[in-house]
C-alpha positions, 0 to 999 in steps of 0.5 A: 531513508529513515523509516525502517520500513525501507529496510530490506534491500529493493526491489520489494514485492507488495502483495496486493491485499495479501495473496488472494488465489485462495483466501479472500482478499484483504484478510487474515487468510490472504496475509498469511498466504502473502508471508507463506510465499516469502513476501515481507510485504503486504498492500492493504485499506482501511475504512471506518467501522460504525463504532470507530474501529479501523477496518481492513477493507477497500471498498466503501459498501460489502457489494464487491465482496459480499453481494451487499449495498451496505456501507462498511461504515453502517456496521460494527466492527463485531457486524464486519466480523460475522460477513462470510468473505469466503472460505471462512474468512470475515472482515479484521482490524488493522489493529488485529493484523499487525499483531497477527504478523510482526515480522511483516511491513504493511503499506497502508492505504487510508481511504476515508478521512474519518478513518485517520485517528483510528488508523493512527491509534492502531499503529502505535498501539501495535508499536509498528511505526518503523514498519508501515508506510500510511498513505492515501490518494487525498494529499492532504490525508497523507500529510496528516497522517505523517504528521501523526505518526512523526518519522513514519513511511509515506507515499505521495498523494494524487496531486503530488504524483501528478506534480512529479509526472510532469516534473521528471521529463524536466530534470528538476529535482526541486520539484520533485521534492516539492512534489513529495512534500516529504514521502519518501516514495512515489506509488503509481500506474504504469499508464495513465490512459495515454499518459505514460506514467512509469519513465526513466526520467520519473525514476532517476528524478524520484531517487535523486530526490530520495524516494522510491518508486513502486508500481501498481498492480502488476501481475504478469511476470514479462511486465514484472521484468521489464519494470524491474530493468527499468530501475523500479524499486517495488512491484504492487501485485496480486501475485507475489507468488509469481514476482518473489522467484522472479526477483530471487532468480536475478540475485 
């Protein structure tokens, strides 16, 4: 792959927005708890702040997190920063993230459109390109964030997952690759409801068509293994503590 995001040998752990057992999630805190425990990677979202500034954050108000119905897009960034998350932790930039932890890989989910140029602007102002992989679960975001950033790590969006769901039971690597329309891996859930989303047939197709598969979010250790043994190249979880001596214990 070319992206040196996929450097470091599979399976990969994704701390899901950090390691948040102490530390709010999707904050400096929780990052730097993620790269204590060993983790290389780290799983977070960005939305827009009211004065243009990528914000790390998942939800589009404060009412999860901070117990308020305000957007995250009707306050500036300096506003973001004075929010208490807990612990003394308050709203980052992706910009001050990726300064903070050179030696970490972030896979970046974009959850707004209008967040796009910003996120774009903070990765090459950080010249972090070969270590983030952009992603979003609007296929056509994803598409233009990799026309952005030429040569940078991406996963497929919704409509591509579903494509590749229901090219696996097929056996028919044109699909898939039509399905990726270029990423390089495939981010889902085990289930989908009903649907079984995680077979072997979707994980031998996806690598004959050169991707990765990585699973979300997985956090009981018994499920970690049972995945890993199925061939799945990354675990997403809020408990890299728990899954990075699970992996190095099969070394």
């Amino acid at each position: 792959m070319a992206s040196g995001y996929f450097e470091p040998a599979s399976p990969r752990v994704l701390a899901h927005r950090g390691l948040a057992l102490e530390a709010p999630e999707n904050t400096l805190p929780a990052f730097e708890a993620a790269r204590a425990v060993g983790a290389e990677y780290v799983e977070t979202d960005v939305h827009l702040s009211r004065d243009g500034v990528a914000a790390i954050a998942h939800d589009p108000t404060l009412a999860r997190v901070a117990g308020d119905e305000v957007p995250v897009s009707a306050l500036t960034m300096d506003e973001l920063r004075a929010v208490d998350l807990g612990a003394g932790a308050g709203f980052a930039t992706l910009e001050e993230a990726l300064d903070a932890f050179p030696t970490l890989r972030f896979n970046i989910d974009v959850k707004v459109e209008a967040a796009v140029e910003a996120t774009v602007a903070a990765v090459r102002r950080t010249g972090s390109a070969g270590r983030v992989l952009l992603t979003s679960f609007s296929d056509r975001r994803r598409r233009r964030l990799a026309t952005a950033v030429p040569g940078v790590a991406t996963s497929a969006g919704r409509g591509g997952v579903v494509r590749a769901v229901f090219a696996a039971p097929l056996g028919r690597k044109g699909a898939m690759v039509r399905a990726l329309a270029g990423a390089q891996a495939l981010q889902v859930p085990e289930r989908a409801g009903a649907l079984r989303v995680v077979t072997p047939p979707l994980i031998a197709l996806a690598h004959a068509a050169g991707a990765e598969v990585h699973v979300w979010t997985v956090n009981d250790p018994d499920d970690m293994r049972r995945l890993l043994a199925l061939g799945v190249d990354g675990l997403v979880t809020d408990r890299a503590d728990l899954a990075l001596p699970l992996i190095r214990a099969r070394s």
